[in-house]
N, C-alpha and C positions, 0 to 999 in steps of 0.2 A: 784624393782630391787632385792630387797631379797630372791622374792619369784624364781626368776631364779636363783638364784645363790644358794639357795637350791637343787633346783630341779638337777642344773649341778653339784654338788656338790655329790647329792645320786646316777646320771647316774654314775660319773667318778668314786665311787667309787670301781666298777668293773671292771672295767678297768686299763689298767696299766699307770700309772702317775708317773715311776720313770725318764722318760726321763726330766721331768720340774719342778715336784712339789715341790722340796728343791729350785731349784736355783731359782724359780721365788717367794717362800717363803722367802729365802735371800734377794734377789732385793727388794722385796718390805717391806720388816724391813728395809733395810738399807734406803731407799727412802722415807719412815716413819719418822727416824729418823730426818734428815731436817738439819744435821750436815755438809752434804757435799758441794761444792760448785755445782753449776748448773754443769760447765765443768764436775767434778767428775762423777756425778749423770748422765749425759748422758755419760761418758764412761763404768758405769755397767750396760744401759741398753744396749750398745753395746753390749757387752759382753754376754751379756743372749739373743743374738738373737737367737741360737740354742732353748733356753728351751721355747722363746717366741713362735717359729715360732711351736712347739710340740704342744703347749697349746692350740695355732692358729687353729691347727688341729681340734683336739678333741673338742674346737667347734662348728667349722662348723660341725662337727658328731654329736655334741648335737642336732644344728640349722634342721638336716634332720630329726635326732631321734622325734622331734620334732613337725616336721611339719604331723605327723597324727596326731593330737592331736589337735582340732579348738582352743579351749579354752587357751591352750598354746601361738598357734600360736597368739594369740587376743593381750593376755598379753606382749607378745616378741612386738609387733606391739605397741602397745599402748606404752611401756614404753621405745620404741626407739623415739616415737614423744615425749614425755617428754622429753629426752636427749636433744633433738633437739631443744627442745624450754629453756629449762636449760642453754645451753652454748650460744645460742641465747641471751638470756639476761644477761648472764656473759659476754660474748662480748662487748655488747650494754656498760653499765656499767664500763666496761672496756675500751673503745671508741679504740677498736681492730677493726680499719677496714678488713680487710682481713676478718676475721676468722667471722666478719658478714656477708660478700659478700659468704662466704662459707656454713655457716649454712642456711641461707638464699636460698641458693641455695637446698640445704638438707632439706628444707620443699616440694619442687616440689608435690613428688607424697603423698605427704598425701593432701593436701590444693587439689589437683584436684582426688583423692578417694573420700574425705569429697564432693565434689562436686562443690567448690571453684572454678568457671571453671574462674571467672575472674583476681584472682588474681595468680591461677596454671600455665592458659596456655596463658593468655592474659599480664597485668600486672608486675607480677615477671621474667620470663622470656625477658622482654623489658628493664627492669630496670638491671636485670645482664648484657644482652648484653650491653646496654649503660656504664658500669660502666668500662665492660672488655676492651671495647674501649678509656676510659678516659685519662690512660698515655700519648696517642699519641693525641687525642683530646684533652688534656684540662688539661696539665701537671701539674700549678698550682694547678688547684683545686682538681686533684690526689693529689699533697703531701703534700693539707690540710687537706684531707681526711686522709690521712696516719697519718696523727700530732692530728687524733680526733675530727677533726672540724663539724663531721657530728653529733656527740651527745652535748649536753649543762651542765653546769657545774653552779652549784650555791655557790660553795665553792670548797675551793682548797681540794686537795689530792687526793687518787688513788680508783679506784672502785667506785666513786660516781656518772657518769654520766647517764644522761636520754635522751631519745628521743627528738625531739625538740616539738612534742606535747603533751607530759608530760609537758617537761619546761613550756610550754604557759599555760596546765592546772593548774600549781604549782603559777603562775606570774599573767599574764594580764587577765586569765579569772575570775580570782578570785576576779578581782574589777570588774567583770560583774556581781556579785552576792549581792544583798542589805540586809544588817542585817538581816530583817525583815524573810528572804528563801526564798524570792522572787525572779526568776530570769529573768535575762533580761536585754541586753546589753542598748538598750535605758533607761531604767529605773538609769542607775545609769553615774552620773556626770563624776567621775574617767574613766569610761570605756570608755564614748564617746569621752574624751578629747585625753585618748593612742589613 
């Protein structure tokens, strides 16, 4: 991410950035700062939708600036599927249903570039449909989902949750394992008994 925000950094420098570059320098000192309440902090970025929506601009002007340039193009590409896998497991972690049914959905076209064709165009897409339709299918278990019930929790508090096949590697697979490094579910007493 540095190495773009250099780069947009040396483009814009010729450019003129008096329409955003104080107030969006403002905003984000003051959003930095962490003093305000959430309501506060979302009424200054109201506020600076004008310098947002400037800044907005100029980079999609970078994003074209840009696109002769493969190797750019690579890196802007690559480091937007990072993002995407970043808040992916800030979600997860988070047991933020939505906003995993969202980034989830925001892997699509890398997972079927990658050539992923099962999980692109078969699999993930079955599983969003299914989930979009849940409120009305299956109201319950929508707003267990909503309350986190899709990740698992080995201790209380915030940001700590995992997959549930994390959880089962963290738990029950690990008495599948015998001192010795041996592995193998028959091989060991505990396992066979779960």
């Amino acid at each position: 991410m540095a190495y773009v925000l250099g780069a947009f950094e040396s483009w814009v420098a010729n450019k003129d950035t008096k329409q955003w570059q104080e107030g969006i320098e403002n905003l984000v000192q003051k959003l930095l700062e962490n003093n305000n309440a959430t309501t506060e902090q979302l009424e200054m970025i109201r506020k600076a939708q004008l310098q947002l929506a400037a800044l907005n601009n100029q980079m999609r002007d970078f994003q074209k600036y840009l696109s002769h340039y493969p190797t750019a193009v690579f890196w802007c590409n690559f480091l937007n599927m990072v993002d995407i896998l970043h808040r992916f497991v800030y979600y997860q972690r988070e047991g933020n249903w939505m906003r995993h049914l969202c980034e989830s959905a925001s892997m699509f076209p890398y997972l079927t570039a990658a050539g992923q064709f099962k999980y692109g165009q078969q699999s993930l897409p079955l599983y969003l449909s299914e989930m979009k339709k849940l409120p009305i299918s299956a109201p319950e278990v929508h707003m267990a989902l909503m309350r986190g019930a899709f990740v698992g929790r080995r201790a209380t508090g915030a940001h700590n949750a995992v997959s549930p096949d994390m959880l089962l590697e963290q738990t029950y697979n690990v008495d599948a394992k015998e001192q010795s490094g041996l592995d193998g579910i028959t091989l060991s007493e505990a396992a066979r008994t779960k």
